[in-house]
N, C-alpha and C positions, 0 to 999 in steps of 0.2 A: 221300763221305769223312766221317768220324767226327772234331771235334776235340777236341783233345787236353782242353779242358774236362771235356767230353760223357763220353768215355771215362771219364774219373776217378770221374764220376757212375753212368754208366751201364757199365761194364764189359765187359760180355757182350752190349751195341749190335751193334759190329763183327760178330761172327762171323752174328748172329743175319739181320744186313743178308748179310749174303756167303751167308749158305743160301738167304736168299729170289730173291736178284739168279740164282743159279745154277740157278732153276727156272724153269719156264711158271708166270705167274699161274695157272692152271689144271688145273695138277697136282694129281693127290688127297695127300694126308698120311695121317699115323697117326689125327689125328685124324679119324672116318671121315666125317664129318660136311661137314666144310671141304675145301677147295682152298687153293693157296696164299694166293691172294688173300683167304680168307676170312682167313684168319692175320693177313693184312698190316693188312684192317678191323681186326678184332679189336684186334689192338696198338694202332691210331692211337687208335684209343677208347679202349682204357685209358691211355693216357697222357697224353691230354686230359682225360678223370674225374679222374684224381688228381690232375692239376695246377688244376683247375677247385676241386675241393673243399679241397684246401688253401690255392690262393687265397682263397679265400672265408674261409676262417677265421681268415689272416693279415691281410684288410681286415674282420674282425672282425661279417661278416654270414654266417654259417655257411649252407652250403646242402645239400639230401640230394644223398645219392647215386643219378643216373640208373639205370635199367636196361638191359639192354642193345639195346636199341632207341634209343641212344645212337651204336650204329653205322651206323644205316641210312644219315646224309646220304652216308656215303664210300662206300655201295653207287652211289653214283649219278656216283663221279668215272670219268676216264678213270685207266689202269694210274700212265703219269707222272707222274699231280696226285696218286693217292693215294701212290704212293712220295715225294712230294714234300711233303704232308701228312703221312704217316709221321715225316720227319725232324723237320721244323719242330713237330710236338707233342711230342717227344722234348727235343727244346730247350729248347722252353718250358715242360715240369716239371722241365729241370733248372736253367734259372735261378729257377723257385719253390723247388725245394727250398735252395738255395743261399740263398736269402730268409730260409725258413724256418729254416737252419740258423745265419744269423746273427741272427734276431731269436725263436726262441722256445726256451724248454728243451728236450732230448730228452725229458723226460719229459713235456711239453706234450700234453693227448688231446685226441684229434680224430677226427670220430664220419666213419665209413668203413662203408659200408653195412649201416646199423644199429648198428654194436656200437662201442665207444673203440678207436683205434689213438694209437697214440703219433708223433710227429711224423716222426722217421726211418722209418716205413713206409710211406712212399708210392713215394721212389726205391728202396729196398730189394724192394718188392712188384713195380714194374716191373720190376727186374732177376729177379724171380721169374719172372716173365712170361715174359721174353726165353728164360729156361732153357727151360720146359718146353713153346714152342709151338716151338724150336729145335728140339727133340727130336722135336715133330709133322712137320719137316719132312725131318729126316736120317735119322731112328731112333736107334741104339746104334753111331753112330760115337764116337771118343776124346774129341771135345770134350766132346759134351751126357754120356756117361759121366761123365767127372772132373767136369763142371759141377754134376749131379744126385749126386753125392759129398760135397760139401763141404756140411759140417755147417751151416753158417746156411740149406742149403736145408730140411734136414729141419727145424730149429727153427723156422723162419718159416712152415713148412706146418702144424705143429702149432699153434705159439701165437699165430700173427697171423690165420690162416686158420681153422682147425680146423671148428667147425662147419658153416659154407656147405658143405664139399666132402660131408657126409651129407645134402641137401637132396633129390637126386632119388634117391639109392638107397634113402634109408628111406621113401621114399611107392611106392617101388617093392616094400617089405616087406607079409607081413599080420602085422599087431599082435593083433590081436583076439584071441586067443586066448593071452595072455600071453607072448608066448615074447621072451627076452633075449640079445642076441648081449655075448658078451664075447671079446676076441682079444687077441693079442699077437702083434706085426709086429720080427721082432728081424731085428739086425743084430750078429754076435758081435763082443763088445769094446766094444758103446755101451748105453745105455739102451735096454730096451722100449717102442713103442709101444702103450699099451696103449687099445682102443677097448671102449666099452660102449655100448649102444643097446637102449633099449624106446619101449615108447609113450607114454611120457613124456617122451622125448631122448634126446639124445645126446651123450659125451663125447670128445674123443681128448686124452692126454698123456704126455708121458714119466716113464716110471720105471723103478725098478733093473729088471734082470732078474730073473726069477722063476716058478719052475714052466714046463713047457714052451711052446715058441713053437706058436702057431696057421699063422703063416708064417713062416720063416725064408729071407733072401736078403740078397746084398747091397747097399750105402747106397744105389745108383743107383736099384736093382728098386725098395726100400721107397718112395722117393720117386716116382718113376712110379705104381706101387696104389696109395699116397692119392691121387692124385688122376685114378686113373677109367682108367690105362693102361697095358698091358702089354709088355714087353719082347719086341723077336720071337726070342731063344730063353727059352719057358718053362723051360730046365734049369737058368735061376737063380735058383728060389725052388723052394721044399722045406715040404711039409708031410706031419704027420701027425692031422691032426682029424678026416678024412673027409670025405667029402661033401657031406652037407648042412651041418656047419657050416663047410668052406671055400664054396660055393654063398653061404650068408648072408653071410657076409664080405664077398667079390667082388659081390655086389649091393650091399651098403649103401655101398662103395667103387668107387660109379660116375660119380663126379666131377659137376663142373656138366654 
């Protein structure tokens, strides 16, 4: 059971607990990687990171952010303890953030692996979370659809996220030989996401629309590609670049 606190905080808790309860720990997911359980790790971890690292910043001793070898102690619990760890870390970033929200500005920065995030993105990131490992465990049922719609998803993936998610697609690229990916990920009636990548870096941000889309689908599909996964029908996203530069695309947008 979810309360009514928790909820207010976390939102998208609920449904996210009801897809994992309705599976074998053990079931494989979208993600192809994980099992349910591997999700369930996952989550407990990130919700203990960022309650950790925001604690730490609100007792005023700042501390980095772990990697994810952060998850391993809860590889070692039984199913129960770690659904039971699961909640109680959920809990306990939302009474930090609720700390947080009565003692420091929204505009307060606070350094989140590697780079400033501003105070409101640590419950806002989990609820990111919730969405899109939800989606690893249903697919393209109505929830995680509408959920991966809603505009703060795409905005929080571009401007809180942005870089990390080009981490292992561009070292999966070859540079050497100069070559420049530029795209535009549209959604008709919103901004373009527009992406550029050389060997020098990488960018992703919103802007007008402009000259044709590289991929065009919609708000669900764009938010799933940025980060590294696909809808099981490809008949909703549409392009016409061709091959090797949708090929490049889909590489560099291979998620963590």
């Amino acid at each position: 059971m979810v309360s009514t606190r928790v909820k207010d905080v976390l939102p998208e808790l609920e449904v996210f607990a009801h897809a994992v309860q309705a599976r074998r720990p053990d079931d494989g997911t979208w993600c192809e990687a994980w099992t349910v359980r591997d999700v369930l790790i996952h989550q407990t971890a990130n919700a203990e990171e960022l309650a950790r690292v925001l604690a730490a910043h609100l007792a005023g001793e700042p501390v980095a952010t772990r990697g994810f070898d952060r998850e391993n102690p809860y590889r070692t619990l039984s199913d129960a303890q770690l659904w039971s760890a699961f909640h109680a870390r959920c809990e306990q970033l939302v009474d930090i953030t609720e700390a947080a929200a009565q003692d420091l500005s929204p505009d307060t920065a606070v350094m989140w692996t590697g780079r400033s995030v501003k105070a409101p993105f640590f419950a806002e990131h989990m609820r990111e979370e919730l969405v899109l490992h939800r989606w690893d465990l249903t697919g393209d049922d109505g929830i995680a659809v509408r959920a991966l719609t809603e505009p703060w998803m795409t905005e929080h993936s571009v401007n809180e996220v942005g870089q990390p998610l080009f981490r292992r697609g561009s070292a999966g690229l070859d540079w050497a030989g100069g070559e420049r990916i530029e795209a535009r990920l549209r959604v008709p009636g919103t901004d373009d996401i527009l992406i550029t990548a050389d060997a020098d870096g990488n960018n992703m941000r919103l802007v007008p629309q402009e000259g044709p889309a590289t991929i065009e689908s919609d708000a669900a599909v764009r938010t799933l590609l940025i980060w590294g996964r696909r809808p099981a029908d490809p008949s909703r996203w549409h392009s016409d670049a061709g091959p090797e530069a949708l090929r490049a695309v889909r590489t560099l947008l291979s998620g963590y």
